[in-house]
C-alpha positions as CSV (number, residue, x, y, z in Angstrom):
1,X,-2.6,-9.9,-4.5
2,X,-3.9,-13.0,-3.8
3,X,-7.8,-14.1,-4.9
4,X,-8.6,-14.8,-1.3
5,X,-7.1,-11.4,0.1
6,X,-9.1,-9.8,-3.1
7,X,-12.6,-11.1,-1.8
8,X,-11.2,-10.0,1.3
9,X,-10.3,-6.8,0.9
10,X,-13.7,-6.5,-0.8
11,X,-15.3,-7.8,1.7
12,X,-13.8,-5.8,4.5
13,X,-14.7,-2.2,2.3
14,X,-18.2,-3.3,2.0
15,X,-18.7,-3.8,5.9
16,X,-16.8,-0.8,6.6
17,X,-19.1,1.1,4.4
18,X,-22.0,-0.4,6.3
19,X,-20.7,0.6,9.6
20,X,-20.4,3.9,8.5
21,X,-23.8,3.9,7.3
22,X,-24.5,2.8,11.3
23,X,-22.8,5.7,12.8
24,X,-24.3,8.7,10.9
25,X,-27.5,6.8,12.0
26,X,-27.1,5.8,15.0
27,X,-29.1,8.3,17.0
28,X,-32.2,6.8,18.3
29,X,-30.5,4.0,19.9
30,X,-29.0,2.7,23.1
31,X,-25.7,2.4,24.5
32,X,-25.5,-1.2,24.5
33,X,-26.3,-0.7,21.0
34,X,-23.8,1.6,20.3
35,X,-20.9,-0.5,22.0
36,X,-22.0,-3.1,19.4
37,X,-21.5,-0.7,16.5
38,X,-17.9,0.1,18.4
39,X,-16.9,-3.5,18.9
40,X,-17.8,-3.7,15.1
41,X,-15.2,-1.0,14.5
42,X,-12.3,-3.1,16.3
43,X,-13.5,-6.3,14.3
44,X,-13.2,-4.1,11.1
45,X,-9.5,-2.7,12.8
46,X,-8.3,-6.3,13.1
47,X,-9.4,-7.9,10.1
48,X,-7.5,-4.8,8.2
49,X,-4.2,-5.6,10.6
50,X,-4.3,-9.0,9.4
51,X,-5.1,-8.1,5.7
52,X,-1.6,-6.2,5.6
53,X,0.0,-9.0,7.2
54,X,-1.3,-10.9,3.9
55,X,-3.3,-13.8,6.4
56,X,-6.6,-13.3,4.2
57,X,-8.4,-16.0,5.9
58,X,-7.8,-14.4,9.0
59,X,-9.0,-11.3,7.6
60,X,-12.1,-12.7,6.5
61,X,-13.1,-14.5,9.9
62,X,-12.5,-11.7,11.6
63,X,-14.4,-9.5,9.3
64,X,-17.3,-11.4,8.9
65,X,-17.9,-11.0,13.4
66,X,-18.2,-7.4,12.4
67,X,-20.5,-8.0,9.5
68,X,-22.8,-10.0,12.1
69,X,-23.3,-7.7,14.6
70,X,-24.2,-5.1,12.1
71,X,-26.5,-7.1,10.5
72,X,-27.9,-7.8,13.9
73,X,-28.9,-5.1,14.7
74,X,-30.0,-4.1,11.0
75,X,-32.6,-7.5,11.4
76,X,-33.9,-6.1,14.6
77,X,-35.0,-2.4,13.5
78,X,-32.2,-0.5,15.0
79,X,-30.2,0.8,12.6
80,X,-31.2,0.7,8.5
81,X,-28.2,-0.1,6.3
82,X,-28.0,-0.8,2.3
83,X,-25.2,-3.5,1.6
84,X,-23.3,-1.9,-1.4
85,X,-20.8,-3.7,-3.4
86,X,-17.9,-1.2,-3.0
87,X,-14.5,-2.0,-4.9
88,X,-11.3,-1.4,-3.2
89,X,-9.3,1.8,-4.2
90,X,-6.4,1.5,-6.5
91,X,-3.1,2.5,-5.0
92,X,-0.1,3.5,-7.0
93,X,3.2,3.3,-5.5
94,X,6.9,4.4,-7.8
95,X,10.5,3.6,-7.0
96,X,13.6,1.8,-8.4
97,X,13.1,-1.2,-6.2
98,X,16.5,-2.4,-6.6
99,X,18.4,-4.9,-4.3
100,X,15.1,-5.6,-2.2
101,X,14.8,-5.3,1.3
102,X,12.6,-4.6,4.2
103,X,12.0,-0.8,3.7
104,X,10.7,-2.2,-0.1
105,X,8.2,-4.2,2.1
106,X,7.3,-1.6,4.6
107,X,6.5,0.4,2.1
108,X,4.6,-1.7,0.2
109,X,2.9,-3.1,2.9
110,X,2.0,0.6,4.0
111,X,0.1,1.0,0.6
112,X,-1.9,-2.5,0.9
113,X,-3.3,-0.7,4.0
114,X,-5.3,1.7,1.6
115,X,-6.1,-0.3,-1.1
116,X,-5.1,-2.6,-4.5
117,X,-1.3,-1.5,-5.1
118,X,-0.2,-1.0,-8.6
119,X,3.4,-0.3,-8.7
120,X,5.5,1.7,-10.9
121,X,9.2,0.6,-11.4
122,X,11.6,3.1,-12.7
123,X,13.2,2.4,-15.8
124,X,16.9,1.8,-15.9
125,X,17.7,5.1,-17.6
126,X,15.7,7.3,-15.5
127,X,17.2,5.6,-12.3
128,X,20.6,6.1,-13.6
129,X,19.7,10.0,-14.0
130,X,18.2,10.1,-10.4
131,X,20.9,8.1,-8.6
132,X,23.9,8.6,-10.7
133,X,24.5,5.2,-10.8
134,X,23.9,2.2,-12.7
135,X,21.5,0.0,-11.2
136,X,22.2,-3.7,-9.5
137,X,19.5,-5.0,-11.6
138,X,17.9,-4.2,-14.8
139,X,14.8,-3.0,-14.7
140,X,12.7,-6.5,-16.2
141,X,14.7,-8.1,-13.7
142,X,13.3,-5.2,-10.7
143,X,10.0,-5.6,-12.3
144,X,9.5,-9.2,-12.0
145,X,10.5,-9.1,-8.5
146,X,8.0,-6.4,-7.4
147,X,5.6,-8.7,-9.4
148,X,6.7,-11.5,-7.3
149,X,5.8,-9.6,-3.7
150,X,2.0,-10.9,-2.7
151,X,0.7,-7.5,-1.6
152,X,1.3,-6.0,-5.4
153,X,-1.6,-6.5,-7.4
154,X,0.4,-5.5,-10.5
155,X,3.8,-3.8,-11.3
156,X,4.5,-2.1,-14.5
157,X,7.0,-0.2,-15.9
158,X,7.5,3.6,-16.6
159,X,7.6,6.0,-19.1
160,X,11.1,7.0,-20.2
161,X,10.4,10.6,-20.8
162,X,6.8,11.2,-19.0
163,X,6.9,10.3,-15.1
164,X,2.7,11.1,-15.3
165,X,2.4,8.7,-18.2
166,X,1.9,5.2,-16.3
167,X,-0.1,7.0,-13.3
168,X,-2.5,8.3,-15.7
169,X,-3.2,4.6,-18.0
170,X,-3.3,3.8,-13.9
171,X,-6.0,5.9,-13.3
172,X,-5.3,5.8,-9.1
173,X,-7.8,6.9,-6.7
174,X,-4.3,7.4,-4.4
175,X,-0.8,8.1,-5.0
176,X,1.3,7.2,-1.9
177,X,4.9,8.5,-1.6
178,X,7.6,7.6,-0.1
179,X,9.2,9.1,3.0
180,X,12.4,10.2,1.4
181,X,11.1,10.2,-2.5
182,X,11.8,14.2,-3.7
183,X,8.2,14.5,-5.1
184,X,6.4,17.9,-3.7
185,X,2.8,17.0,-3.2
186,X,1.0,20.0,-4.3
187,X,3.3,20.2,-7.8
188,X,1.8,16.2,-8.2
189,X,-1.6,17.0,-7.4
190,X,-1.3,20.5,-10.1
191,X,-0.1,18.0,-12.8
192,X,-2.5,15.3,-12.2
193,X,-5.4,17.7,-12.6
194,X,-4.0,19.2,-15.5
195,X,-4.1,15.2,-17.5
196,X,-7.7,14.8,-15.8
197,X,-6.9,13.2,-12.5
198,X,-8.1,15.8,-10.1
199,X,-9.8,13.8,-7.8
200,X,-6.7,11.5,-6.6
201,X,-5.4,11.8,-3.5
202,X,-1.9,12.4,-2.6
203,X,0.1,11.3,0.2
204,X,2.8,9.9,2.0
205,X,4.7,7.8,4.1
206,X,5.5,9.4,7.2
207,X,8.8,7.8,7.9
208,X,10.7,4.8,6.6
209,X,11.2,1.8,9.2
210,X,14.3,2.2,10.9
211,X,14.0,-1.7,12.8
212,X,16.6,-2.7,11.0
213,X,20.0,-2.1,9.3
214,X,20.9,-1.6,6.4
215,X,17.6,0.4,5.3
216,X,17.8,1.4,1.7
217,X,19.7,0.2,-1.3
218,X,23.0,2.4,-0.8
219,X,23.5,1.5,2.8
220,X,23.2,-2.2,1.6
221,X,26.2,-1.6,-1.0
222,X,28.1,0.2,1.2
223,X,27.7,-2.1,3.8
224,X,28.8,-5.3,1.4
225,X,32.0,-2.9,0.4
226,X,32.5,-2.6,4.1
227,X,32.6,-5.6,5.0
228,X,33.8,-7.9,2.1
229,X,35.7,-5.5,-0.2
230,X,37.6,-3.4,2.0
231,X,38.3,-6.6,4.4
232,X,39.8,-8.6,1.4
233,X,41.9,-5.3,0.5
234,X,43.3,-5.5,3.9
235,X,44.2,-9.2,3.8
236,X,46.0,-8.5,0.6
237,X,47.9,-5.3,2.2
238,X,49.2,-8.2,5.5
């Protein structure tokens, strides 16, 4: 991530946290005063839209309109607020990331929505065991190329033998999971709390972005067989 989208992602939990602080107390005053705090709310909406979509300053123009009509009505006596530096929650994200495509970036995408995202790339071994295949890449090569993607704050990659290893020198305050990644949720969560990371949430992409075609890593092979291997093999065969 970007130092500009840094600040604002900063930027946008601290005035989130402040309109928060608005709400809860909020009830002495009057409904044009309320629709400010709401309007607030749809600044704060946008500015996180256009965080995801990686326009920063955007994010941080838009933010800052929220930002003033809280403080506005904080200068006039209508609402108190305390402006606390909050920093943004560390996501950690895992896959084999091989042949990148647009699901990759949906996903990844998905976790800049909730926070910093650390990612965890699977080493070549252990995607070999999961897939039963070898992998298009190698895993520095997979690594550098999540690296590379502008809503990653930083990649790393795993343990060989301990999946928990890398979450837990991670330290996440969430783990987000893919769609269609085997993980069971409450098994995670048992683990966690047994290495000390009780207090991280756990959750998961509800489905995978099916806008476009070929949407994951096999269908992209299978897809290059169909159309270049077996096409050749039938030239040859004429």
């Amino acid at each position: 991530m970007s130092e500009a989208c840094e600040r604002a992602s900063l930027y946008i939990s601290m005035v989130k946290d402040a309109i928060q602080q608005a709400k809860e107390g909020a009830s002495g005053i009057s409904d044009m005063e309320r629709k400010l705090i709401e309007l607030s709310e749809l600044y704060l909406k946008d500015s996180e839209y256009y965080l995801s979509l990686g326009d920063c300053a955007t994010a941080i123009a838009t933010i800052s309109y929220a930002e003033g009509l809280i403080d506005s009505l904080a200068i006039q006596g209508k609402i108190k607020i305390k402006w606390r530096r909050i920093p943004p929650k560390r996501v950690v994200i895992a896959g084999t990331f091989d042949v990148l495509h647009p699901g990759h970036l949906h996903f990844i995408k998905a976790a800049s929505r909730l926070g910093e995202v650390f990612v965890i790339v699977s080493r070549d071994i252990n995607a070999k065991r999961a897939k039963g295949r070898d992998t298009i890449f190698p895993e520095q090569s997979r690594l550098e190329m999540v690296k590379a993607i502008r809503w990653v704050k930083d990649a790393v990659l795993g343990d060989e033998n301990d999946y928990l290893k890398k979450i837990v020198e991670l330290s996440p305050d969430i783990i987000l999971l893919g769609p269609d990644q085997k993980v069971n949720e409450d098994k995670l969560k048992e683990e966690l709390e047994k290495r000390g990371l009780g207090n991280v949430e756990v959750m998961r992409l509800e489905k995978r972005d099916v806008s476009f075609f070929p949407n994951s890593t096999t269908s992209i092979i299978l897809e290059i067989v169909r159309r270049f291997c077996v096409q050749s093999n039938d030239e040859e065969h004429n």
